[in-house]
PDB file of N, CA, C and O in Angstrom, chain B, residues numbered from 101:
ATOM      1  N   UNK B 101     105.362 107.700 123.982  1.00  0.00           N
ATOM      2  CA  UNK B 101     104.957 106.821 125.035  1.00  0.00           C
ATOM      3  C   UNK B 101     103.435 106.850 125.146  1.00  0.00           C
ATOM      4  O   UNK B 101     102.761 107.832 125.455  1.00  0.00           O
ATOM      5  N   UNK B 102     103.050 105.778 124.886  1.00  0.00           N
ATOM      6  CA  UNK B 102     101.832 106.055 125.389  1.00  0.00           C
ATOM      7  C   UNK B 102     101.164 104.704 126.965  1.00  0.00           C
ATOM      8  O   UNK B 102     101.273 103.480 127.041  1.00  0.00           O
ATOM      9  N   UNK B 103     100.548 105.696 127.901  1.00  0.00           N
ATOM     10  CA  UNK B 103     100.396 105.005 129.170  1.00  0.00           C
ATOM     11  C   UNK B 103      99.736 105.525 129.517  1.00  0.00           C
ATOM     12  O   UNK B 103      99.586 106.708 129.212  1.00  0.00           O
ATOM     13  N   UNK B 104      98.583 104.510 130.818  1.00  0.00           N
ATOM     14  CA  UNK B 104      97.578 104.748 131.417  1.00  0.00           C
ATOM     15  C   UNK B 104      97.265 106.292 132.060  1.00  0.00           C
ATOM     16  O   UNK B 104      98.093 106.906 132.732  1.00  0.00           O
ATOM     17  N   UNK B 105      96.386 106.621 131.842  1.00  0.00           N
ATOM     18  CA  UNK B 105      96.164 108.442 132.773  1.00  0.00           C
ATOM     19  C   UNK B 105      95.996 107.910 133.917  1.00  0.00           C
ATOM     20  O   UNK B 105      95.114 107.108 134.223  1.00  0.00           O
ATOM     21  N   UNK B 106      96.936 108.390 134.670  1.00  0.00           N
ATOM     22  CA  UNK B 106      96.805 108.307 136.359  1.00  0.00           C
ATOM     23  C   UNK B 106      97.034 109.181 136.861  1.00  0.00           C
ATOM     24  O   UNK B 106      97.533 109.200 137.987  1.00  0.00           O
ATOM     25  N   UNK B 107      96.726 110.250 136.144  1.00  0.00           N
ATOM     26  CA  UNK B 107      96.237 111.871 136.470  1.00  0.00           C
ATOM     27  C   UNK B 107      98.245 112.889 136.353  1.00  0.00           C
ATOM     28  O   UNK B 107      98.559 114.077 136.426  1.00  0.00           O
ATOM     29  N   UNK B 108      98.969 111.742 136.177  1.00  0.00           N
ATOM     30  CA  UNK B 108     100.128 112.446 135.418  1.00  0.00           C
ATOM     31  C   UNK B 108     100.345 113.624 134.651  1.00  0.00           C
ATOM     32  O   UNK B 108     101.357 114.312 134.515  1.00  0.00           O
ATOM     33  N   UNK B 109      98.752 113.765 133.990  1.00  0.00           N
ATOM     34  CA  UNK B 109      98.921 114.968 133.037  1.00  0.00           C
ATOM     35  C   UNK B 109      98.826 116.167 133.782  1.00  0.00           C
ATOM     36  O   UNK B 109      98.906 117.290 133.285  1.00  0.00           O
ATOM     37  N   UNK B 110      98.622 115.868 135.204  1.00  0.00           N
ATOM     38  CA  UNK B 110      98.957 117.732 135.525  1.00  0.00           C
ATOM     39  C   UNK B 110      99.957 118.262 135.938  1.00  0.00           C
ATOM     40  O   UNK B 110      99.930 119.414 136.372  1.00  0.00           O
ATOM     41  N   UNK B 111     101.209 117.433 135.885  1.00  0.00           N
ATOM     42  CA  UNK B 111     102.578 118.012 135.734  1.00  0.00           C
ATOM     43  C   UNK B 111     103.259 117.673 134.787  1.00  0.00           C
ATOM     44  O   UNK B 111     104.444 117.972 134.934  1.00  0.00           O
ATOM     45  N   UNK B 112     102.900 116.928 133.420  1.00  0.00           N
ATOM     46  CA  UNK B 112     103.839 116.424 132.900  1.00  0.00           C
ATOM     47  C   UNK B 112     102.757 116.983 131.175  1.00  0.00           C
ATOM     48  O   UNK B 112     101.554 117.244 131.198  1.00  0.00           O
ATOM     49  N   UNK B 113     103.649 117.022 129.912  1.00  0.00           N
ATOM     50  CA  UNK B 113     102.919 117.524 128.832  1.00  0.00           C
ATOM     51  C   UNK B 113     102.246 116.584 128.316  1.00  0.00           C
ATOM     52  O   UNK B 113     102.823 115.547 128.643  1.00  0.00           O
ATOM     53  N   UNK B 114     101.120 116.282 127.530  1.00  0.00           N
ATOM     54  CA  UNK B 114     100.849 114.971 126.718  1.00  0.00           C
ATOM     55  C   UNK B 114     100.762 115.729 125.851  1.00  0.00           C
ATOM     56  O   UNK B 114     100.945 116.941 125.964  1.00  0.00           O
ATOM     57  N   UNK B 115     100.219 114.641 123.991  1.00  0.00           N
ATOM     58  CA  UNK B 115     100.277 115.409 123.145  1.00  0.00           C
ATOM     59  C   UNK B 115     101.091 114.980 121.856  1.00  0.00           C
ATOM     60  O   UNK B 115     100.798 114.556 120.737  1.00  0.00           O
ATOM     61  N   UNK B 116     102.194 115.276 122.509  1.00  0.00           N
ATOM     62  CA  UNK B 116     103.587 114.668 121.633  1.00  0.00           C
ATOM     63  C   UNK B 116     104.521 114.693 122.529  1.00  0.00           C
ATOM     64  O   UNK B 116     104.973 115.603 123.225  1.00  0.00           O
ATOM     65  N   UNK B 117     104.982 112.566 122.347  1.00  0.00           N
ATOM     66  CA  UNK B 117     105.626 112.345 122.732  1.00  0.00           C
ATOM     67  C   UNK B 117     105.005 111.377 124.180  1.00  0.00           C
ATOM     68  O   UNK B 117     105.374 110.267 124.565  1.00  0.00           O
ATOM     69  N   UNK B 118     104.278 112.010 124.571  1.00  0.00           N
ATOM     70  CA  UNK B 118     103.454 111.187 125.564  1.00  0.00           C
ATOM     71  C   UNK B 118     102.277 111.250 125.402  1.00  0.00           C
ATOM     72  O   UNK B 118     101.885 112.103 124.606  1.00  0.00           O
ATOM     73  N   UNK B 119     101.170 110.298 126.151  1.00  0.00           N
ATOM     74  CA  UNK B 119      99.437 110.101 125.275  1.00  0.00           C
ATOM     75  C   UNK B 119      99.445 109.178 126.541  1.00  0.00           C
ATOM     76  O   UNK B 119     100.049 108.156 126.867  1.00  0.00           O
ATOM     77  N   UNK B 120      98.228 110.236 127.274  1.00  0.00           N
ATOM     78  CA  UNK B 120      97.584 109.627 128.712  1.00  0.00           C
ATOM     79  C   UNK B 120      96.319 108.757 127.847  1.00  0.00           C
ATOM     80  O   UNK B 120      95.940 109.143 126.741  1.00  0.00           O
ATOM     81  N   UNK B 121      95.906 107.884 128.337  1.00  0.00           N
ATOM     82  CA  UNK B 121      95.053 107.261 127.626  1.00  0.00           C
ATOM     83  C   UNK B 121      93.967 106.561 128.892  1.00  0.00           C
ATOM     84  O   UNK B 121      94.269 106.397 130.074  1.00  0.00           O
ATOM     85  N   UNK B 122      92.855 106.277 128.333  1.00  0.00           N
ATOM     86  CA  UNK B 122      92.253 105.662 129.154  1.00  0.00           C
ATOM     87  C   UNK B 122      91.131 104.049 129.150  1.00  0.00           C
ATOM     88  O   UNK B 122      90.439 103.449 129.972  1.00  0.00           O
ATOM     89  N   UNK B 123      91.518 103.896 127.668  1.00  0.00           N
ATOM     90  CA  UNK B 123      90.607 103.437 126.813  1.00  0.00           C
ATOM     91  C   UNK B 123      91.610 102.645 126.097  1.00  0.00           C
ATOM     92  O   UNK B 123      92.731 103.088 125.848  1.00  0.00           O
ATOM     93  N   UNK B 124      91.031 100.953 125.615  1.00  0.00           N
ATOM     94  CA  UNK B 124      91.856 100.674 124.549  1.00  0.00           C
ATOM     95  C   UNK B 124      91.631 101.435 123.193  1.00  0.00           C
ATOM     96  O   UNK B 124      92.530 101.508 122.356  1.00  0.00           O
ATOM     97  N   UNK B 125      90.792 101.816 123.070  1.00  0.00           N
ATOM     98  CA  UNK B 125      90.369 102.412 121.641  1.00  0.00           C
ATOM     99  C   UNK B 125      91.436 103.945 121.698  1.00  0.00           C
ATOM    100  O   UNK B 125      91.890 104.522 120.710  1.00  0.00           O
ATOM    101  N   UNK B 126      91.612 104.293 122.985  1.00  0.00           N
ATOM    102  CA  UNK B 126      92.415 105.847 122.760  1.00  0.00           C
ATOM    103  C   UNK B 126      93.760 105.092 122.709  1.00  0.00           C
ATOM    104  O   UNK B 126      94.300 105.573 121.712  1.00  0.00           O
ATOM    105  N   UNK B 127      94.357 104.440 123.082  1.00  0.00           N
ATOM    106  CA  UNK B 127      95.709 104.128 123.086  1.00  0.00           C
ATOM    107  C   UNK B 127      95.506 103.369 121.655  1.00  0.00           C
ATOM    108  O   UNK B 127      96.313 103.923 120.908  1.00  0.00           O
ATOM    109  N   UNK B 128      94.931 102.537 121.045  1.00  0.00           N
ATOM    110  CA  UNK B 128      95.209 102.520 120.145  1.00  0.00           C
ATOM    111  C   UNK B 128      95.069 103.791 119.048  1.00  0.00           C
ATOM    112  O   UNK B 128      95.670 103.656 117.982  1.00  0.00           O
ATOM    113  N   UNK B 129      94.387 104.872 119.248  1.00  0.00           N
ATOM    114  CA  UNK B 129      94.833 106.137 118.334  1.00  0.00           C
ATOM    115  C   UNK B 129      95.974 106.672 118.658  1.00  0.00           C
ATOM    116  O   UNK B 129      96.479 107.473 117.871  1.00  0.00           O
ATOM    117  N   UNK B 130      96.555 106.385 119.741  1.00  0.00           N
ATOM    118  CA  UNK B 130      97.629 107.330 120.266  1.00  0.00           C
ATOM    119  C   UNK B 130      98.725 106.602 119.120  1.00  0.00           C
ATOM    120  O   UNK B 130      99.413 107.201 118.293  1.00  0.00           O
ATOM    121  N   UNK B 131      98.653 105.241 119.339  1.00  0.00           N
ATOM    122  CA  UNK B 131     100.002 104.682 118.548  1.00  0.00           C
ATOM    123  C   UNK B 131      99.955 104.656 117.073  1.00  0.00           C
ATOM    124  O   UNK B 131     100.847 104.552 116.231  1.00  0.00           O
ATOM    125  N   UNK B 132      98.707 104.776 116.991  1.00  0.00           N
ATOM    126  CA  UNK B 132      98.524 105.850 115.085  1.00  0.00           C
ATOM    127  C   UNK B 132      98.861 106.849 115.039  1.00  0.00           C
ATOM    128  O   UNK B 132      99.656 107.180 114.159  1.00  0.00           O
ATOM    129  N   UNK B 133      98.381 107.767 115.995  1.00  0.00           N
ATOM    130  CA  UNK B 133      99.408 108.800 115.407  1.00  0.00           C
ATOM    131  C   UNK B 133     101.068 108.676 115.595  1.00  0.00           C
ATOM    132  O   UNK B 133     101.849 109.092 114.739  1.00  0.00           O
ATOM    133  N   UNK B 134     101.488 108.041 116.842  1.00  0.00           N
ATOM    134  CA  UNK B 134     103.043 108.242 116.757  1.00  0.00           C
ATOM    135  C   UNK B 134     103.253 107.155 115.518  1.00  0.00           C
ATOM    136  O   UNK B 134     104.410 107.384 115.164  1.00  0.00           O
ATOM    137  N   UNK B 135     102.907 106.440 114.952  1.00  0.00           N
ATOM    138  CA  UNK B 135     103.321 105.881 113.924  1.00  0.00           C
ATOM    139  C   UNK B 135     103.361 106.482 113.092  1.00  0.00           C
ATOM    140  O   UNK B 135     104.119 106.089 112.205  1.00  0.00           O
ATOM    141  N   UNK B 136     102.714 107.578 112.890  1.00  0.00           N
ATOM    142  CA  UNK B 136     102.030 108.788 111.151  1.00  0.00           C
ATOM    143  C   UNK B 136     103.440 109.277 111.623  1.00  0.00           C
ATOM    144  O   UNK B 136     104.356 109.021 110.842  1.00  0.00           O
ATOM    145  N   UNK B 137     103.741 109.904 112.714  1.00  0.00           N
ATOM    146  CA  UNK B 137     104.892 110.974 112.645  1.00  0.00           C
ATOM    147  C   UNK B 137     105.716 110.193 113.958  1.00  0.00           C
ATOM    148  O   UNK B 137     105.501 110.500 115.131  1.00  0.00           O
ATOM    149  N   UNK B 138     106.609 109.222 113.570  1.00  0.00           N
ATOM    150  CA  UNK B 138     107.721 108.841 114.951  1.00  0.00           C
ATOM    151  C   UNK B 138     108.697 109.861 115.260  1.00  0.00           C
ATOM    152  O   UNK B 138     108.808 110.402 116.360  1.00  0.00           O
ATOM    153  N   UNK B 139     109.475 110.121 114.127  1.00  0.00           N
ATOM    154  CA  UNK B 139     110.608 111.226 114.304  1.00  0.00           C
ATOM    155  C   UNK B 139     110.265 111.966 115.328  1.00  0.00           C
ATOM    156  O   UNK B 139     110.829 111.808 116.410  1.00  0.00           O
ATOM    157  N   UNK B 140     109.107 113.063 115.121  1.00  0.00           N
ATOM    158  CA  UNK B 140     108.538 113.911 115.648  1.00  0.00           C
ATOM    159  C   UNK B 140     107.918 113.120 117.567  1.00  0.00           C
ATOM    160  O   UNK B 140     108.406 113.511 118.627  1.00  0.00           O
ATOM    161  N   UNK B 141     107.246 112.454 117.499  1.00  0.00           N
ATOM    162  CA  UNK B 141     106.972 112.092 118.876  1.00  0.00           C
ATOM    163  C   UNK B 141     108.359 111.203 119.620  1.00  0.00           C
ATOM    164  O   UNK B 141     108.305 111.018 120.836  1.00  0.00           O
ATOM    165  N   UNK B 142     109.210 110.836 119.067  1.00  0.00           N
ATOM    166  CA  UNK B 142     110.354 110.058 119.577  1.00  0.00           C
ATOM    167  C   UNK B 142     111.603 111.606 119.982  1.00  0.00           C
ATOM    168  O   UNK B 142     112.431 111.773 120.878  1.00  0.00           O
ATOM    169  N   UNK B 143     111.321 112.149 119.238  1.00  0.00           N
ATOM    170  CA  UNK B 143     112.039 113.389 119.959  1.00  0.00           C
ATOM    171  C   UNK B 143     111.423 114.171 120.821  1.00  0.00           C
ATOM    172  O   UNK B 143     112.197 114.892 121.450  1.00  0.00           O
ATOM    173  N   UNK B 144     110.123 114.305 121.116  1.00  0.00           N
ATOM    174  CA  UNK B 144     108.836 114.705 121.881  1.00  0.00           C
ATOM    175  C   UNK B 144     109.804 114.233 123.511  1.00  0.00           C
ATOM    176  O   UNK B 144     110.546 114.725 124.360  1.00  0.00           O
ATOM    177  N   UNK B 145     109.069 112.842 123.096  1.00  0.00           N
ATOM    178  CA  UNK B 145     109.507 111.385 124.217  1.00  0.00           C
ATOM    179  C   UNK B 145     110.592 111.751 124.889  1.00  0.00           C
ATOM    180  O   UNK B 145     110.483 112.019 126.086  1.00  0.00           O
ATOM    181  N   UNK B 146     111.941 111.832 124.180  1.00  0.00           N
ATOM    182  CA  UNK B 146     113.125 112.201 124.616  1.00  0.00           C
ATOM    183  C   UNK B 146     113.622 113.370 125.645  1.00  0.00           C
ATOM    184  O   UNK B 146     114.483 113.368 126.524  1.00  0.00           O
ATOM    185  N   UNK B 147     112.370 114.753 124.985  1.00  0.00           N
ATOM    186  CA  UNK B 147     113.006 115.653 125.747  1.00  0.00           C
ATOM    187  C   UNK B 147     112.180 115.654 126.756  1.00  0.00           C
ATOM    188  O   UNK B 147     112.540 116.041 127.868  1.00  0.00           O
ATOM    189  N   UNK B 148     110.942 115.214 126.498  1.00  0.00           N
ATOM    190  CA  UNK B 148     110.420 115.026 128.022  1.00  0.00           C
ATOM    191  C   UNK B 148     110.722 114.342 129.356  1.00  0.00           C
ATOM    192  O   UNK B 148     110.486 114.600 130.537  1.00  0.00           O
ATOM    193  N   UNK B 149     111.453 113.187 128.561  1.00  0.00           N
ATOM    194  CA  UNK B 149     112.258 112.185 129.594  1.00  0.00           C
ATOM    195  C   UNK B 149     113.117 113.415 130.478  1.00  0.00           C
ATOM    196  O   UNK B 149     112.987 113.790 131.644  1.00  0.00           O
ATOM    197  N   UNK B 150     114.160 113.913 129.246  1.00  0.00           N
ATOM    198  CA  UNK B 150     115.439 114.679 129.442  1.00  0.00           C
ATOM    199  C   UNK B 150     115.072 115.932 130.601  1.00  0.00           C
ATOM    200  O   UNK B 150     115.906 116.358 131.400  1.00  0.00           O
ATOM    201  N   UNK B 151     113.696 116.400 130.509  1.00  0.00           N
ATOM    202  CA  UNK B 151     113.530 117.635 131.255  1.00  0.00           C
ATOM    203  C   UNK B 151     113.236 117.301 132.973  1.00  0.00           C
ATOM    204  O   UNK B 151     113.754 117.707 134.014  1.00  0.00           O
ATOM    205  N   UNK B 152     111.746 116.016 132.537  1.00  0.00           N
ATOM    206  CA  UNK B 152     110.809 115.865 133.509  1.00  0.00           C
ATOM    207  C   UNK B 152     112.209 114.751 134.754  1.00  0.00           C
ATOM    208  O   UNK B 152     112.418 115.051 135.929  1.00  0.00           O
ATOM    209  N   UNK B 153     112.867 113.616 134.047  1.00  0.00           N
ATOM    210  CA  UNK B 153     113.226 112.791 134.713  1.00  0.00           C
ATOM    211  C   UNK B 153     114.393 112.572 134.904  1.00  0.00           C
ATOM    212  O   UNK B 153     114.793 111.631 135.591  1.00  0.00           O
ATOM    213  N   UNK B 154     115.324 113.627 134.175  1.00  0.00           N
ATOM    214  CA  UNK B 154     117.369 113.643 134.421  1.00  0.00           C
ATOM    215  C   UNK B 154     117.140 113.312 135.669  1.00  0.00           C
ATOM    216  O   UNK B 154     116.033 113.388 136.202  1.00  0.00           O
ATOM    217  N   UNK B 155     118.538 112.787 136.405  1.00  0.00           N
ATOM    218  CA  UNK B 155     118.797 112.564 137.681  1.00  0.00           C
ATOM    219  C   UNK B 155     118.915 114.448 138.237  1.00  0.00           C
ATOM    220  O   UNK B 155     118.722 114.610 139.442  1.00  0.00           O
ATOM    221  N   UNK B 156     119.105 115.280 137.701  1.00  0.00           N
ATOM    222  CA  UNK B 156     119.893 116.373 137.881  1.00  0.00           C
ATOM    223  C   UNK B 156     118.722 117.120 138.751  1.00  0.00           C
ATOM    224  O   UNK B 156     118.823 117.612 139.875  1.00  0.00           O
ATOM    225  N   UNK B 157     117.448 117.048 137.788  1.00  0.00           N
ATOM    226  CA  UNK B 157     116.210 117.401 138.014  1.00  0.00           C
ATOM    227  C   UNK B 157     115.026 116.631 139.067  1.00  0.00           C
ATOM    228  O   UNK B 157     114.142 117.198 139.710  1.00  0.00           O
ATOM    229  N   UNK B 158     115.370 114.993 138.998  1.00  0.00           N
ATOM    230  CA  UNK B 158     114.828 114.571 140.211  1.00  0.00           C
ATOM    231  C   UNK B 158     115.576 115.022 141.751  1.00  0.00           C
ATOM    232  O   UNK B 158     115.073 115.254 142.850  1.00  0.00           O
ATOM    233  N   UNK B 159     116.499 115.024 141.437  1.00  0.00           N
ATOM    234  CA  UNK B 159     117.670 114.999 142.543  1.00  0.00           C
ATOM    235  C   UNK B 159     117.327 116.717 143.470  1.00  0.00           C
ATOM    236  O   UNK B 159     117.060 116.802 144.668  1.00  0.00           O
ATOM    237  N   UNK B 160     117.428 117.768 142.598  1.00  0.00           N
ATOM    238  CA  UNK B 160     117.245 118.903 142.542  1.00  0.00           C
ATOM    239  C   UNK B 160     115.590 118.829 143.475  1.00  0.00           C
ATOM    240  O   UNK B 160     115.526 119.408 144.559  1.00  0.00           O
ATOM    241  N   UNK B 161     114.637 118.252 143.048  1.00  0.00           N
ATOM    242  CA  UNK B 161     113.618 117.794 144.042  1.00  0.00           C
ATOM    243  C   UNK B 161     113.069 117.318 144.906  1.00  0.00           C
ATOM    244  O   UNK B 161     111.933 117.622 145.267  1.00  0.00           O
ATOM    245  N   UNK B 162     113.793 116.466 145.406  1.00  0.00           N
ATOM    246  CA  UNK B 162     113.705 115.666 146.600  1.00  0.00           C
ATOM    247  C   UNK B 162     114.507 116.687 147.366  1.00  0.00           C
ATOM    248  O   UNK B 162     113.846 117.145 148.297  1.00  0.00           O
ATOM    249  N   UNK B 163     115.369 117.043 147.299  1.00  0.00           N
ATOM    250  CA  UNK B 163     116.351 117.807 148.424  1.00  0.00           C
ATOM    251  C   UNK B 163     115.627 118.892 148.591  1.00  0.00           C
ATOM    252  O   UNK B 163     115.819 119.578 149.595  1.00  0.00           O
ATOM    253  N   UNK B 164     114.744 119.221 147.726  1.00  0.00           N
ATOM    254  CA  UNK B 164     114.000 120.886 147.979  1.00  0.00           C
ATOM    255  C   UNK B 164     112.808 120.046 148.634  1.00  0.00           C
ATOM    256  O   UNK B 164     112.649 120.629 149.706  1.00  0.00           O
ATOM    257  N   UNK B 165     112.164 119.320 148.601  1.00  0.00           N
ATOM    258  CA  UNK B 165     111.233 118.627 149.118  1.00  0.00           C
ATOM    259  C   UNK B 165     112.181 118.234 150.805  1.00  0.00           C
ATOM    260  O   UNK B 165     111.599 118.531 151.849  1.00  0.00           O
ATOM    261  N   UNK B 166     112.566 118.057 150.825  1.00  0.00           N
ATOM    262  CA  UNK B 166     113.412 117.654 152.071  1.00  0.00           C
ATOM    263  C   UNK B 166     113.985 118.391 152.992  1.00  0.00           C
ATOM    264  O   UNK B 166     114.564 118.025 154.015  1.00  0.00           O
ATOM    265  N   UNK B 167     113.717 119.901 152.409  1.00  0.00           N
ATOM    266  CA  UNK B 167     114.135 121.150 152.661  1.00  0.00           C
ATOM    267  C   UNK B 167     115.488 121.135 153.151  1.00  0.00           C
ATOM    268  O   UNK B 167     115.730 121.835 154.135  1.00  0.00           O
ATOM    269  N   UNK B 168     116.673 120.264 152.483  1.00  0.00           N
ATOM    270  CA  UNK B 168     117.751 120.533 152.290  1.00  0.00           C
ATOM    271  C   UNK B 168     118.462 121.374 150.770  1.00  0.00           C
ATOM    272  O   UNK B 168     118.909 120.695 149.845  1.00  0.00           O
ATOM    273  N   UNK B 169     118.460 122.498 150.744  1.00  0.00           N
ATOM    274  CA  UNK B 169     119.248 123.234 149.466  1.00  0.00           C
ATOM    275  C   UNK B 169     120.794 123.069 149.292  1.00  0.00           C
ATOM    276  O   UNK B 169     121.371 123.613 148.350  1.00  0.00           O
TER     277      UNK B 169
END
């Protein structure tokens, strides 16, 4: 994925799989590299989705945010 830095990167990984960018010139390197290696950043992508955004894990946050456990 690559998408605007809106300061996301201080809870979430960039790198592989995601690419905070700020610049057309950086987003266009970002999508060179996930093009050199997709496999590798498309499984990046995936588990970051899988960790950062399951329902299991948002859900799990709001209720602790809500200070219902």
């Amino acid at each position: 994925m690559v998408v605007q830095d809106t300061g996301f990167t201080d809870t979430l990984p960039t790198g592989d799989g995601l690419f905070a960018v700020s610049t057309v010139e950086e987003a266009a390197e970002a999508i060179r590299a996930i093009r050199l290696d997709y496999r590798r950043h498309a499984a990046a992508a995936r588990s970051i989705a899988s960790e950062h955004f399951s329902s299991a894990t948002v859900l799990k946050r709001m209720l602790a945010h809500a200070g219902v456990h």
